[in-house]
C-alpha positions in Angstrom: 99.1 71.5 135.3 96.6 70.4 132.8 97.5 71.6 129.2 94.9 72.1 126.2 95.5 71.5 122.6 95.8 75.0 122.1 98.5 75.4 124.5 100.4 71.9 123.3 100.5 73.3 120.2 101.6 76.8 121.1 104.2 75.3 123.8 105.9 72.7 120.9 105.6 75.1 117.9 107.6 77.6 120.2 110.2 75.4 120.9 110.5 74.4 117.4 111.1 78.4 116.7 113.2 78.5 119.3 115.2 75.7 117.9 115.6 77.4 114.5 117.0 80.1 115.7 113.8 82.3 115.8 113.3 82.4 119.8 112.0 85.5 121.2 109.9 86.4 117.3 106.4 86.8 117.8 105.0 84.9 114.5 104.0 87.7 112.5 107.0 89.6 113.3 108.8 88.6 110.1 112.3 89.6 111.1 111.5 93.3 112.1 112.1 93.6 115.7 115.6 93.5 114.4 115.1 97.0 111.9 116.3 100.2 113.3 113.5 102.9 113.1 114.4 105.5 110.0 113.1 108.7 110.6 112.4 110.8 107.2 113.3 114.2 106.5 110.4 117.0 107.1 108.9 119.1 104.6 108.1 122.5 103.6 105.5 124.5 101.5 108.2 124.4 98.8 108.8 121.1 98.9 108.2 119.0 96.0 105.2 115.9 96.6 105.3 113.1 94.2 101.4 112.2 93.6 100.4 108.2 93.0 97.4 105.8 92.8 99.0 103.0 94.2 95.3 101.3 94.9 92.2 102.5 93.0 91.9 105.6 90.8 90.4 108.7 91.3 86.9 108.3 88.9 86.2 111.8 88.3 88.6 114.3 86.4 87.0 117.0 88.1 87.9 115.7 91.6 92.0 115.5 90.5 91.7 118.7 89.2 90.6 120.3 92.1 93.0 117.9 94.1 95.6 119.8 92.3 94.3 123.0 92.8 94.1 122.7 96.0 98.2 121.5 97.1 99.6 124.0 94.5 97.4 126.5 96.7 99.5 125.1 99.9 102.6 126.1 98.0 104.2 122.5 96.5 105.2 121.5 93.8 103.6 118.5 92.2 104.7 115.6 90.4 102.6 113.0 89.1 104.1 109.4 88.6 103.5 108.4 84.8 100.5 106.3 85.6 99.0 107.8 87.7 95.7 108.9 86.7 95.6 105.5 85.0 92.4 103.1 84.8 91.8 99.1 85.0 88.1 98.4 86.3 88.4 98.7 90.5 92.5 99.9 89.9 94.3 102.8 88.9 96.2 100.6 86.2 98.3 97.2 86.2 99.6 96.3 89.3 103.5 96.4 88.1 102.5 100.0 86.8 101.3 101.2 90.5 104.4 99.7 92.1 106.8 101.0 89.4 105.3 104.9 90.3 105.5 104.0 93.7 109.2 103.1 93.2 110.2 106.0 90.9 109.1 108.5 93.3 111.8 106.6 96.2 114.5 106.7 94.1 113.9 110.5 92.5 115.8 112.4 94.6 114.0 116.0 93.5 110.7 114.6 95.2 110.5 115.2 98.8 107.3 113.1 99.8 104.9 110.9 98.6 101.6 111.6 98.8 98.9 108.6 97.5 95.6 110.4 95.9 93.3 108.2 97.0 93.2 104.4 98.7 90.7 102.1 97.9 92.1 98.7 96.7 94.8 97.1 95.2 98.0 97.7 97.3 98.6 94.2 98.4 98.7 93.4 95.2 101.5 94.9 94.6 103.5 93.7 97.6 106.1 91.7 95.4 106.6 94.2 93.1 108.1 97.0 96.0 112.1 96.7 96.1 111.9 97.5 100.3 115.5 97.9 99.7 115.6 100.8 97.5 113.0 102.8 99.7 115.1 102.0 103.1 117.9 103.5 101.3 115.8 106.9 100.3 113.7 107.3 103.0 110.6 109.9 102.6 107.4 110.3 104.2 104.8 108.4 102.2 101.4 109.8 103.2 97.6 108.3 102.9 94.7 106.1 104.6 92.4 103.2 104.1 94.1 101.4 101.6 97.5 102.9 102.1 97.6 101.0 105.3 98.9 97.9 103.3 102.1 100.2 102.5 102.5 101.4 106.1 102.2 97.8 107.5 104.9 96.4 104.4 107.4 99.3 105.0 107.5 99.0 108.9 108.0 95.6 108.6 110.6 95.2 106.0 112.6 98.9 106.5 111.7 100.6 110.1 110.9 103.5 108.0 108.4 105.9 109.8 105.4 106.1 107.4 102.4 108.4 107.8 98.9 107.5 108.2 97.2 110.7 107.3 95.1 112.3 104.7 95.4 111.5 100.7 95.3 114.1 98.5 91.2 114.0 97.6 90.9 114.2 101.3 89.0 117.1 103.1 92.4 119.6 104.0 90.1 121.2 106.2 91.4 123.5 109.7 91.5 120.7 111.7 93.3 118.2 109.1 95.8 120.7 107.8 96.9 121.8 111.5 97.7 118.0 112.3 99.7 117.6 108.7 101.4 120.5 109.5 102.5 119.6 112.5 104.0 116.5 112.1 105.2 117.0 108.7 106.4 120.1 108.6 106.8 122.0 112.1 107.9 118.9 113.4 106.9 118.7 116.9 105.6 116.3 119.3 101.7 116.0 118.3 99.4 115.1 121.2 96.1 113.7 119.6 92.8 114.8 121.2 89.1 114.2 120.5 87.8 117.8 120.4 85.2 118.8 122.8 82.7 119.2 119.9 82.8 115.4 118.7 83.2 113.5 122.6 79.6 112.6 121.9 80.9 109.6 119.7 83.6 108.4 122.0 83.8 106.5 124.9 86.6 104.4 127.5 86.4 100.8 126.5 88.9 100.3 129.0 90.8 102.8 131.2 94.4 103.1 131.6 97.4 103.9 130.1 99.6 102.2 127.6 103.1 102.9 125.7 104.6 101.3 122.9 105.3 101.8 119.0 101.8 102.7 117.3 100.4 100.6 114.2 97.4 99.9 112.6 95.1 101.5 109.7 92.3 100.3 108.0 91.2 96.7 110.0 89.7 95.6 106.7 93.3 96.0 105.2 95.3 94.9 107.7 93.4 91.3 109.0 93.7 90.9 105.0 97.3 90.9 105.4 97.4 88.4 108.2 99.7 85.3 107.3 101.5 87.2 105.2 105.3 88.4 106.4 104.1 92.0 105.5 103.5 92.7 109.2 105.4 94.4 111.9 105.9 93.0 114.9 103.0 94.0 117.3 104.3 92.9 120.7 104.1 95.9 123.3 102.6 97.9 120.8 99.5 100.3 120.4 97.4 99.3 117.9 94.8 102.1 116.2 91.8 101.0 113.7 89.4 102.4 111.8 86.7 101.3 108.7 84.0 102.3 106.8 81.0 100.8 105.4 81.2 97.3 106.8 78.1 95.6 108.4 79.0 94.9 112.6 79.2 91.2 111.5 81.9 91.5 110.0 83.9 93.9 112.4 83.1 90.8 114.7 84.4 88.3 112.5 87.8 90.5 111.5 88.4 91.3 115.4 88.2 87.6 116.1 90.1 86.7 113.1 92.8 89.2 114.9 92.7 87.6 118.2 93.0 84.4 116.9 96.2 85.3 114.7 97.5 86.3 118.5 97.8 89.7 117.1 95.4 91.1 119.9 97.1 89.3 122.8 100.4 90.7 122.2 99.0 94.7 121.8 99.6 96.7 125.3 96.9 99.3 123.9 93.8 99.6 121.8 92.5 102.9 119.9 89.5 102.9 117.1 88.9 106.0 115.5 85.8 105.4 114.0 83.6 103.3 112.3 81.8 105.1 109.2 78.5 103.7 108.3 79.0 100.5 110.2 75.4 99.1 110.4 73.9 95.9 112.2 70.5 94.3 110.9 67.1 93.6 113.0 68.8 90.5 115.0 72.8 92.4 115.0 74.7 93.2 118.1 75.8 96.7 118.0 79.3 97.7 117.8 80.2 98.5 120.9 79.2 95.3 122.2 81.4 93.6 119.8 84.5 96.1 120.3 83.3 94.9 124.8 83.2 91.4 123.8 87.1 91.2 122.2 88.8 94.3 123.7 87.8 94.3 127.1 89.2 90.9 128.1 92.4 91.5 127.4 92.9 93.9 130.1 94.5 96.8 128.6 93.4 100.2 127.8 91.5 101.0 125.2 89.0 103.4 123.7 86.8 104.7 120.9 86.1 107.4 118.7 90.3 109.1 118.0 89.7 111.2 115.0 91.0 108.1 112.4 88.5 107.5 110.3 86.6 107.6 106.5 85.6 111.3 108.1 86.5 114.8 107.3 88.4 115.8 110.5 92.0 113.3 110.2 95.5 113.4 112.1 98.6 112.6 110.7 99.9 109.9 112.8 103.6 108.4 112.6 103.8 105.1 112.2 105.8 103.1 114.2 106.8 105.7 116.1 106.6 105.3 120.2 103.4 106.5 121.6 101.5 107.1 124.5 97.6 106.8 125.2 95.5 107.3 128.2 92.0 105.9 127.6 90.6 108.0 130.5 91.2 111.0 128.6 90.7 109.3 125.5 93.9 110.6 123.9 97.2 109.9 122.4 100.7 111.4 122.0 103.8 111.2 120.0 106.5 112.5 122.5 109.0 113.8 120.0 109.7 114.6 116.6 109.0 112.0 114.0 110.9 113.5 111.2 114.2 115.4 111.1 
């Protein structure tokens, strides 16, 4: 059997693993096919959120004033970490600052969640600031999107903490938003996630089929930025969801080949992109779902477009790291039990 250079060198850098102790790893597994999954406790309308900018600020007063209007209307109590309305150009203060609220709101034992006002950018900047020990050891559900996706990446990886990828508080808490926070958050139950009838138009099968395995992703600008780093889980087997906004198709092309070529797409079992907000081509550009044809549909598992994750109003709360199941026929996915307790 004739082998290529890529195969060499994947064939001797295993066995070098191997050697070391590390056989059985994928590569950007840092450690965390080891960690136990943590489940957080659920909340309630009384419950106490603990509000922080971990990535950029919320610009306009107005806009965290009504923030807060609106959660105190849900019935929580609020309370903001110290710097959290904070301002440094493109960041919602120093970096030390963001992870020091972050960290406060872990180890205060009167706040019940975390909820981060806003993503952005900044939070893999403060990667070596967050003490993954002290948050393992008090777990919560931290909640938020986009940006936020560094955190959920970081805290499956180092902890087996089941983060939330859901709405920050400047989001839209619309019907459809509020019913899938509610669910998972604080009813509790198995959530099943559906593209309603109304918005099919933008969604398609890539792929058909069904897949299981623990769900990750977030934002794919966020998260391909994070690749060589030993901030991410272990994707073997998994599902992997993705959204962006406001990137050109060019670059979705060269972030999905920058994923398969970090072997992170070869070791998924199934593929789910929400959506893609404002994600133009040029005159001469492909569109996108020829690029999403070109790198999903050769790996043979299913896969589909258009899951309500996304830069959009209508969000779901979804549990990371938490065992799913999709069916890209039906263009759904499902969280079979509870994901808090």
């Amino acid at each position: 059997m004739a082998y290529s250079r890529k195969n060499f060198l994947k064939l001797t850098g295993l066995s070098a693993f191997a050697i070391l102790g590390g056989a059985g790893k994928s590569l950007n597994s840092s450690e965390n096919s080891s960690k136990s999954l943590i489940k957080p406790n659920r909340i309630s309308r009384t419950s106490t959120i603990g509000l922080i900018a971990p990535a950029s600020p919320v610009y306009n007063k107005s806009d965290f004033d009504e923030m807060l209007i609106t959660l105190k209307n849900q019935g929580y109590t609020l309370k903001l970490g110290k710097h959290v309305r904070d301002r440094r150009g493109f960041l919602a203060g120093t970096d030390k600052d963001r992870a020091a609220d972050l960290m406060s709101m872990f180890k205060d034992s009167n706040v019940d969640a975390i909820l981060c006002v806003r993503g952005g950018w900044g939070c893999n900047r403060i990667l070596d600031f967050i003490d993954f020990d002290v948050i393992k050891n008090n777990p919560k559900p931290l909640i938020g999107f986009s940006d936020i996706t560094t955190l959920h990446m970081s805290i499956a990886a180092k902890t087996g903490l089941v983060s939330f990828h859901g709405p920050v508080g400047t989001s839209d808490w619309n019907e459809f938003t509020q019913a899938s926070f509610d669910n998972v958050l604080i009813n509790g139950v198995p959530e099943e996630y559906k593209v309603p009838e109304e918005d099919l138009y933008n969604a398609y099968t890539i792929r058909s089929g069904k897949a299981t395995g623990p769900i990750y992703g977030g934002n794919l600008t966020v998260l391909t930025a994070m690749i060589g780093s030993d901030y991410l889980p272990d994707f073997r087997g998994s599902i992997l969801f993705l959204e962006d906004v406001g990137e050109s198709v060019y670059r979705i092309d060269r972030m999905l080949t920058q994923l398969k070529l970090a072997g992170v797409l070869d070791d998924i079992s199934g593929f789910i992109f929400g959506q893609c907000t404002d994600c133009k081509g040029g005159e001469n550009s492909l569109t996108l779902n020829q690029i999403l044809d070109d790198h999903i549909k050769p790996l043979g598992i299913p896969a589909y477009y258009g899951a309500m994750i996304s830069h959009e109003a209508k969000n779901v709360t979804i549990p990371v790291g938490m065992n799913a199941e999709m069916d890209a026929n039906s263009m759904s996915f499902s969280i079979n039990q509870s994901s808090v307790i």
